[in-house]
KOLSE-161622 format. One record per residue (C-alpha): x, z, y; residue in one letter. Coordinates in steps of 0.5 Angstrom, whole numbers, padded with zeros to 4 digits, always signed. Each point is the difference from the previous one (the first is absolute). Layout:
N
XZYa ...
# end
This chain:
577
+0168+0110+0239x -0002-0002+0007x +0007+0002+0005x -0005-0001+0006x +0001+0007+0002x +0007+0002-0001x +0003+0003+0006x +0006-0004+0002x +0003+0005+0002x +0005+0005-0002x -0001+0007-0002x -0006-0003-0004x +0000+0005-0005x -0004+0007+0000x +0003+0002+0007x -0001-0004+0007x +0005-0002+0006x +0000+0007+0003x -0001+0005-0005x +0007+0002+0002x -0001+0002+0008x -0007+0004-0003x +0005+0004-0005x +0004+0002+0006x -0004+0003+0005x -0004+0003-0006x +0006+0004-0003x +0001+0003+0007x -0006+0004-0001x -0002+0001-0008x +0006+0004-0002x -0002-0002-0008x +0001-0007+0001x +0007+0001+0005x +0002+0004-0006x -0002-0006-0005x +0004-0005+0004x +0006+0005+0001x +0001+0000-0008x -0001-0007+0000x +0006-0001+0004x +0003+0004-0003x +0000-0003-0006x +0002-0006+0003x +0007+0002+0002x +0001+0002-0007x -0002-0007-0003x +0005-0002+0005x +0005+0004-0003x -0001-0003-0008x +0001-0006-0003x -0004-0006+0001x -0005-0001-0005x +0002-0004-0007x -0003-0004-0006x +0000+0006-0005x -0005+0002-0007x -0001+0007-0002x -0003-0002-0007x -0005-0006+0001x -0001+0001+0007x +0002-0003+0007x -0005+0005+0003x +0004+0005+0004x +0005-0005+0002x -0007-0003+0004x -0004+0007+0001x +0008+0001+0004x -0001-0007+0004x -0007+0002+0002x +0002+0007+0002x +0006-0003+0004x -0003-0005+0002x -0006+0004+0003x +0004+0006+0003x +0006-0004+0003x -0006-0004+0004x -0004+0006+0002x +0006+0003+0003x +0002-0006+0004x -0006-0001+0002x -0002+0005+0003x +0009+0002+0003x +0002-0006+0001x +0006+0001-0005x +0003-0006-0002x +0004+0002-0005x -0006+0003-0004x -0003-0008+0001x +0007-0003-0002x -0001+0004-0006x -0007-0002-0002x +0002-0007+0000x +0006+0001-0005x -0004+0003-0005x -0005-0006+0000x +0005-0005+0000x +0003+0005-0006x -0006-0001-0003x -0002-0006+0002x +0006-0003-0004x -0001+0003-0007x -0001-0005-0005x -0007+0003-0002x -0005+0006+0001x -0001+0001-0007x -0006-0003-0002x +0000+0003-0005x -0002+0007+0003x -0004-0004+0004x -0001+0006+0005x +0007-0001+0002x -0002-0007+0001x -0005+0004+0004x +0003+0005+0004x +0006-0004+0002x -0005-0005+0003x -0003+0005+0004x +0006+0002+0002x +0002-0007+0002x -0006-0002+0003x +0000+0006+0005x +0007+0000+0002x -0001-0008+0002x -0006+0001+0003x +0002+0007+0005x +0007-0003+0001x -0002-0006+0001x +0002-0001+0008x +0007+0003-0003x +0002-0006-0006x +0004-0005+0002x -0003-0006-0003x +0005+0000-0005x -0003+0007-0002x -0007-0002+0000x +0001-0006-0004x +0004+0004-0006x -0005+0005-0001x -0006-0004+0001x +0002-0004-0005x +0002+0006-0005x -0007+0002+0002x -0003-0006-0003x +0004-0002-0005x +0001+0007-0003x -0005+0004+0002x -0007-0006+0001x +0003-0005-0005x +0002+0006-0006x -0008+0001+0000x -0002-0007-0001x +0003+0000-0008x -0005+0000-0005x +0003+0004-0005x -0004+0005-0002x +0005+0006-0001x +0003-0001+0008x -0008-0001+0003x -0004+0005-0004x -0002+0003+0005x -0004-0004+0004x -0006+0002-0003x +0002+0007-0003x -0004+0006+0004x +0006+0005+0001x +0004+0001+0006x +0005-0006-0003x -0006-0004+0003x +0000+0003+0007x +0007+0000+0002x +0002-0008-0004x -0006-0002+0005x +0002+0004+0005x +0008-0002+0001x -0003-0008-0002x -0004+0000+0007x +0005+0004+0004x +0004-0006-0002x -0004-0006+0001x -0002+0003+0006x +0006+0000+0003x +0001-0007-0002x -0005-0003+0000x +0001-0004+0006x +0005-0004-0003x -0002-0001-0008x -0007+0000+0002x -0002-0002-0008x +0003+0004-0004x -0002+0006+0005x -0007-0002+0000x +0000-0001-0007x +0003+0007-0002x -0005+0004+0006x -0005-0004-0003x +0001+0003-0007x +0001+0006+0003x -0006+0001+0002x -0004-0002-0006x +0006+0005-0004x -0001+0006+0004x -0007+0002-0002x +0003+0002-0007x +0005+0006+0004x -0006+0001+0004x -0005+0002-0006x +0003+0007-0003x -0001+0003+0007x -0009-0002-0002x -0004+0004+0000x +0001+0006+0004x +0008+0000+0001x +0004+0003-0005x +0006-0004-0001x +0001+0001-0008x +0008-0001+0000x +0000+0007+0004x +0002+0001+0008x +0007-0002-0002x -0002-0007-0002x -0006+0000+0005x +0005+0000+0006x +0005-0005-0002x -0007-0005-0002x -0003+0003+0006x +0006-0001+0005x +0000-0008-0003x -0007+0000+0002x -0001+0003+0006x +0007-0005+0003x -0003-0006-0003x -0007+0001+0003x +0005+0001+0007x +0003-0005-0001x -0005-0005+0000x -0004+0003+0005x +0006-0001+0005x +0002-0007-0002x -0007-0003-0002x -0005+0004+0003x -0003+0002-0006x +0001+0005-0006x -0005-0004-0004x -0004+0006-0002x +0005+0003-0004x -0001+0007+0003x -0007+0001-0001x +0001-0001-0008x -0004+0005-0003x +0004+0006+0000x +0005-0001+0004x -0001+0004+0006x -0002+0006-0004x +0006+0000-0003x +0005+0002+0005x -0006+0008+0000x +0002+0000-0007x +0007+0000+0002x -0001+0006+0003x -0004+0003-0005x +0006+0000-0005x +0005+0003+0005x -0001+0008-0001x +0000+0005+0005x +0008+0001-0001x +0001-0008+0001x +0000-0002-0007x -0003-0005-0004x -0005+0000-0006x +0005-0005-0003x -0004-0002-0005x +0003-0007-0004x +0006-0002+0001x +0002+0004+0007x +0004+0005+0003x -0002+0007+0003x +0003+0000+0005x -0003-0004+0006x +0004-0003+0006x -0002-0003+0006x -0005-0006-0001x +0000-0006+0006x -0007-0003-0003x -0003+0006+0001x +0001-0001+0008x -0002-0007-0002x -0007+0003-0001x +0000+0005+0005x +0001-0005+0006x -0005-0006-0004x -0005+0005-0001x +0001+0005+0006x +0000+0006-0005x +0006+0005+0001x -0002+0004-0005x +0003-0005-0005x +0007+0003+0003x -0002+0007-0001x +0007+0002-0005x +0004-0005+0004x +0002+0004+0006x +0004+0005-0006x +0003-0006-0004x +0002-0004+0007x +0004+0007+0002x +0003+0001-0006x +0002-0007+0000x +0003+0001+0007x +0003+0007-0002x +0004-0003-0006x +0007-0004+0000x -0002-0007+0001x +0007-0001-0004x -0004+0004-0006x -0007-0003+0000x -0002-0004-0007x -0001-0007+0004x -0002-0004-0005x -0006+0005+0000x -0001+0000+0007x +0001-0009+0000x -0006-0001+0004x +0001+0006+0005x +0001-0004+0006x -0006-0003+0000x -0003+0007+0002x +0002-0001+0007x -0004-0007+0000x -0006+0003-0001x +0001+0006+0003x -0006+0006+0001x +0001+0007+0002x -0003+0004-0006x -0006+0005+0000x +0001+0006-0002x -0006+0000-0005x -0004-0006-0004x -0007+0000+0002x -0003-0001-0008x -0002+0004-0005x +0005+0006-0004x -0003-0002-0005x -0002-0007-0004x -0001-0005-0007x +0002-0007+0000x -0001-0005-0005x +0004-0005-0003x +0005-0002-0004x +0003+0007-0001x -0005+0004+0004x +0002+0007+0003x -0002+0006+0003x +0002+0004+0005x -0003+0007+0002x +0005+0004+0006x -0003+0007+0002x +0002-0002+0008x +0004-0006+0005x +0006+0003+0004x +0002+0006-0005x +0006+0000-0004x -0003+0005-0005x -0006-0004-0001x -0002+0000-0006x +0000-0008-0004x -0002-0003-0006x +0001-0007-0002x -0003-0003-0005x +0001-0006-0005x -0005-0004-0004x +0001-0007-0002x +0004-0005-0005x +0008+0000-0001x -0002-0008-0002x +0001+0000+0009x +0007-0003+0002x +0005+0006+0001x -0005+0005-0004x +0001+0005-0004x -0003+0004-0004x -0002+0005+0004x -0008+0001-0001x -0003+0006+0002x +0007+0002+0003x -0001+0003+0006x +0005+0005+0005x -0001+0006+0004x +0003+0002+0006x -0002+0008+0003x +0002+0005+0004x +0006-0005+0002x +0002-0003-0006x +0000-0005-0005x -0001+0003-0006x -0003-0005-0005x +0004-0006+0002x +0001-0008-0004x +0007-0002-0002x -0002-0007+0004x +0005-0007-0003x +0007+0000-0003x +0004-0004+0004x -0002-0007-0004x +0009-0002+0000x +0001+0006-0004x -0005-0002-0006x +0001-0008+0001x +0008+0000-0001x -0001+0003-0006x -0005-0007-0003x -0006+0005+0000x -0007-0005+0002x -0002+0005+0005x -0006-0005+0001x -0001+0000-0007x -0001+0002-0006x +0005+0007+0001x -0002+0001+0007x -0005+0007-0003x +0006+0002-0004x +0003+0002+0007x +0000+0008+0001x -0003-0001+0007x -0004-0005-0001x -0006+0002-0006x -0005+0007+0000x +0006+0004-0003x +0003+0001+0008x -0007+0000+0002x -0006+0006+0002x -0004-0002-0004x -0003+0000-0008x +0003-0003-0006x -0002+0000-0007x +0004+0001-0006x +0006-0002+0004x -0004-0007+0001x +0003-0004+0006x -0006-0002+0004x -0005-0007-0002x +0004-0004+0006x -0007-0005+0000x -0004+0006+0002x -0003+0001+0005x -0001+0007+0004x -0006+0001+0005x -0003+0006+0005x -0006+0001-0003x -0001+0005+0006x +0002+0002+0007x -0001+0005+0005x +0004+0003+0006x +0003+0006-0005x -0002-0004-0007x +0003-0006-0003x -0002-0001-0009x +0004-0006-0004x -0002-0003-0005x +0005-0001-0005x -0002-0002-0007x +0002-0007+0001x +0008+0002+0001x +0000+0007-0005x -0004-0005-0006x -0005+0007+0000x -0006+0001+0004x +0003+0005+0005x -0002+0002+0007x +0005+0003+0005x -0003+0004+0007x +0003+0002+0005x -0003+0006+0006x +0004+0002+0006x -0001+0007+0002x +0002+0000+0008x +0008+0002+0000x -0001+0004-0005x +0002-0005-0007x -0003-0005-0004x -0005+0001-0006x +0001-0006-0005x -0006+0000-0007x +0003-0005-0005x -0006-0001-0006x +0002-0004-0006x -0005-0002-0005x +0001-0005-0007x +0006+0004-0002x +0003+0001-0008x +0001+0008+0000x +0008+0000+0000x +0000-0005+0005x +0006+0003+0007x -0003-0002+0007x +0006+0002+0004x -0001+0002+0008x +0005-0001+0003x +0003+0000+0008x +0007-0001+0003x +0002+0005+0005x +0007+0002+0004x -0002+0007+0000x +0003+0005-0004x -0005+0001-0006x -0001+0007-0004x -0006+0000-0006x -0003+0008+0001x -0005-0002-0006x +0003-0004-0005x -0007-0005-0002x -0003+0002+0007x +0004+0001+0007x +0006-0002+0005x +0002+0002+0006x +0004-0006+0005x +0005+0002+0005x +0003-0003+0006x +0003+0001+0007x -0002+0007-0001x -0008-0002-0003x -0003+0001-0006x -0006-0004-0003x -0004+0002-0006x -0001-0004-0006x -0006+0002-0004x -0003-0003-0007x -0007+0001-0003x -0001-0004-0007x -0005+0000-0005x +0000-0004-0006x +0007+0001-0002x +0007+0005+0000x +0004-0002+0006x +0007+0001+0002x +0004-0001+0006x +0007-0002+0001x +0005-0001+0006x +0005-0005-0001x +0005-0005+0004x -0004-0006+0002x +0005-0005-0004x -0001-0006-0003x +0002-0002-0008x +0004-0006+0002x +0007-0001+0002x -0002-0005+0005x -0005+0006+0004x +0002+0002+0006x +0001+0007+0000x -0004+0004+0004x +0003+0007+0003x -0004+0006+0002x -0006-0003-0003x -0004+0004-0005x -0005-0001-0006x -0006+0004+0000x -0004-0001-0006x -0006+0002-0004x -0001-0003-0006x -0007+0001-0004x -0001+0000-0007x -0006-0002-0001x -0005+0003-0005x -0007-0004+0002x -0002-0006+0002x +0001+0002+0008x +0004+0005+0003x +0000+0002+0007x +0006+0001+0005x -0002+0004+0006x +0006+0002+0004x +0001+0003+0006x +0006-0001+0007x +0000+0005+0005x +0004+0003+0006x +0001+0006-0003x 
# end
């Protein structure tokens, strides 16, 4: 990899010299980014009152001893910079030279590997001016030693990853070339020949994002991927001159709009695969915003930085919120609304649709829906499933992930043969079709067939093992109407129908009719069949196993049908009452 152009200068990584005197005199007349800043010394003064950073595994995992280093590291310098605090520099020295002197990373679980170097690779280049010699050669040395050189093993169980087309790709490539572009000038060999296999590596974290930007891990793992990405495509920009391409990689910009899209109007996600429901503040959507000049991209991100800022910064989940400095970098004042469709279809690996009634209105009706395959990484079994806000809430929601420690202290192969034996995993905690009881094929493929601003149809007979079609239709704000068709069935077979809701659930007909209620709003289920006896049933959403994570509050409404033909056909109704 030709060095040429490498910026001899420090900072050379994302940001440039006089970021800090632009951040302070745009504070003083956006009182959003004030109060980002705000929190981030607050934060500061509370990681001078813990201890520093120590070599500590929880299970196989380094990881959130480096997401720690990261988060310090970024929030003590930003701090400093922009208060000229020398406590909070000395602080963010100390927990690199911590770091810096642990025996490994954790090849292993090479995204520890990655994360630390970021982290390290950030530190030394943003305090570069604040290291003493001896503090520059300890913690580029560990840079290259434990970061750059774990990655250079031919061991196929630590280096996996190079050519996997999953999130591990983006954030291993993207920590790599924040450190050998930190070092660059010093251990130019090895810095080029990890950057050369960066760049031929990264397209294979970049294909999921084709055709159309549907990121099928889910918008969880879409962030953490896409965060990687956006800080290695910087990066390079700043130091090099170049991003190499990378971020007109088919796919990729639209991504950030189908983040917006799976965030509903109360600010949840649509948290298909393995990924939570509860969204939170999202630096590289302000990555993409100032890249592509679209504010609209920051739509819910005002709601979610006011509540960062209104809470104890002592009570936050950082690990979660590692990368939440980075949003003052790239920072743009949001805009109150997107300028693209309420309503869209995207193709991919889990294609999904969306229809929302209206932008900006919190009782705006919303549906998501799931095709695709469980085969993806993160997947579930979640074809056909769909949720539904109306009327202010949530009313058809999806578990998400059980956290992988519970599952793995216990030997369970959760990227393997026992992952669809996991409650929250399979069809049978999902909105969707099951027959007989049966999991869901995991090589099958669900498609949208069909999509309109107020429609959307799922062919599901690659999944279900029947041929069976489910079609959706919005009616304004007033509910959903979902027409189920199943052919090729033996009489006695049991299609069940099923969705998880929080409400309180009464059946006012045994085979046909249930009304939903919460925070005083009702929603009416209705069910026409034909082709075999129904019945209905309201039960808690638990799982079988002992190892299942409980889920309070939540419950199980299904229709199931007894078939007594070939076809049978469920047609069913969700309306406000």
């Amino acid at each position: 990899m030709n060095m040429a152009n490498l910026n001899p200068a420090h900072p050379r990584l994302i940001i440039s010299g006089n970021i800090w005197t632009r951040l302070a005199r745009q504070r003083q007349a956006d009182p959003l980014l004030d109060c980002l800043l705000d929190q981030l010394r607050r934060r500061a003064e509370i990681i001078l009152a813990q201890p520093v950073v120590e070599r500590r595994m929880e299970g196989r995992r380094l990881l959130m001893v480096s997401r720690d280093v990261l988060y310090r590291a970024l929030t003590l310098i930003i701090a400093f910079r922009l208060g000229h605090d020398a406590r909070f520099a000395r602080r963010a020295v100390a927990e690199l030279e911590a770091a810096a002197s642990f025996s490994d990373w954790n090849p292993a679980h090479f995204l520890d590997v990655a994360e630390m170097t970021a982290a390290l690779a950030l530190g030394y280049d943003w305090l570069h001016d604040r290291l003493a010699p001896a503090q520059q050669r300890a913690i580029r040395q560990a840079i290259i030693e434990k970061g750059l050189r774990a990655a250079t093993v031919s061991d196929p169980q630590i280096i996996w990853w190079k050519t996997s087309d999953n999130n591990w790709n983006q954030v291993c490539w993207g920590g790599l070339t924040l450190g050998a572009l930190a070092v660059a000038d010093d251990e130019p060999a090895l810095a080029g020949e990890i950057l050369a296999q960066a760049k031929a590596g990264i397209h294979h974290g970049l294909a999921p994002y084709a055709p159309a930007g549907v990121y099928p891990e889910g918008p969880m793992y879409w962030s953490y991927g896409t965060t990687y990405q956006a800080i290695m495509v910087s990066a390079l920009q700043s130091a090099l001159g170049t991003d190499w391409g990378l971020a007109d990689a088919p796919g990729f910009r639209q991504s950030a709009e189908w983040q917006i899209h799976e965030t509903g109007p109360g600010g949840r996600f649509f948290n298909f695969s393995d990924c939570r429901a509860t969204a939170q503040l999202d630096p590289v959507l302000f990555w993409f915003a100032t890249r592509y000049n679209d504010s609209g991209l920051l739509c819910f991100q005002k709601d979610q930085l006011a509540q960062l800022c209104a809470a104890p910064a002592d009570r936050l989940n950082l690990h979660a919120q590692h990368l939440f400095p980075l949003a003052a970098v790239w920072w743009r004042g949001p805009s109150p609304a997107p300028n693209f469709a309420a309503a869209a279809a995207g193709d991919g690996k889990n294609p999904i649709a969306v229809i929302r009634s209206a932008w900006n209105d919190p009782a705006a009706l919303y549906l998501a829906v799931k095709a695709g395959s469980a085969a993806v990484s993160h997947g579930h079994m979640d074809a056909g499933s769909f949720v539904l806000e109306l009327d202010g809430q949530r009313w058809a929601v999806d578990l998400g992930m059980q956290e992988y420690d519970t599952l793995e202290a216990i030997g369970l192969e959760l990227w393997g043969r026992d992952r669809w034996q996991v409650y929250r995993l399979n069809n049978h905690s999902h909105n969707t079709l099951t027959v007989n009881g049966r999991l869901h094929n995991p090589q099958g493929r669900a498609e949208i067939t069909d999509f309109s601003p107020v429609t959307v149809s799922v062919n599901l007979t690659p999944v279900l093992g029947v041929q069976a079609t489910r079609a959706f239709a919005t009616d304004g704000t007033v509910g959903v109407q979902i027409h189920d068709r199943l052919d090729g069935l033996n009489p006695g077979d049991q299609i069940t129908w099923q969705t998880l809701t929080p409400a309180d659930v009464e059946i006012i007909a045994a085979d046909s009719e249930a009304l939903l209620r919460q925070n005083g709003k009702t929603l009416r289920v209705k069910f026409t069949v034909s082709g075999g006896a129904a019945q209905l049933t309201a039960t808690p959403a638990t799982g079988p196993n002992a190892y299942d994570a409980p889920n309070p509050g939540i419950t199980r409404l299904a229709l199931t049908v007894t078939a007594a033909a070939a076809k049978v056909i469920i047609r069913s109704s969700l309306a406000k009452e």
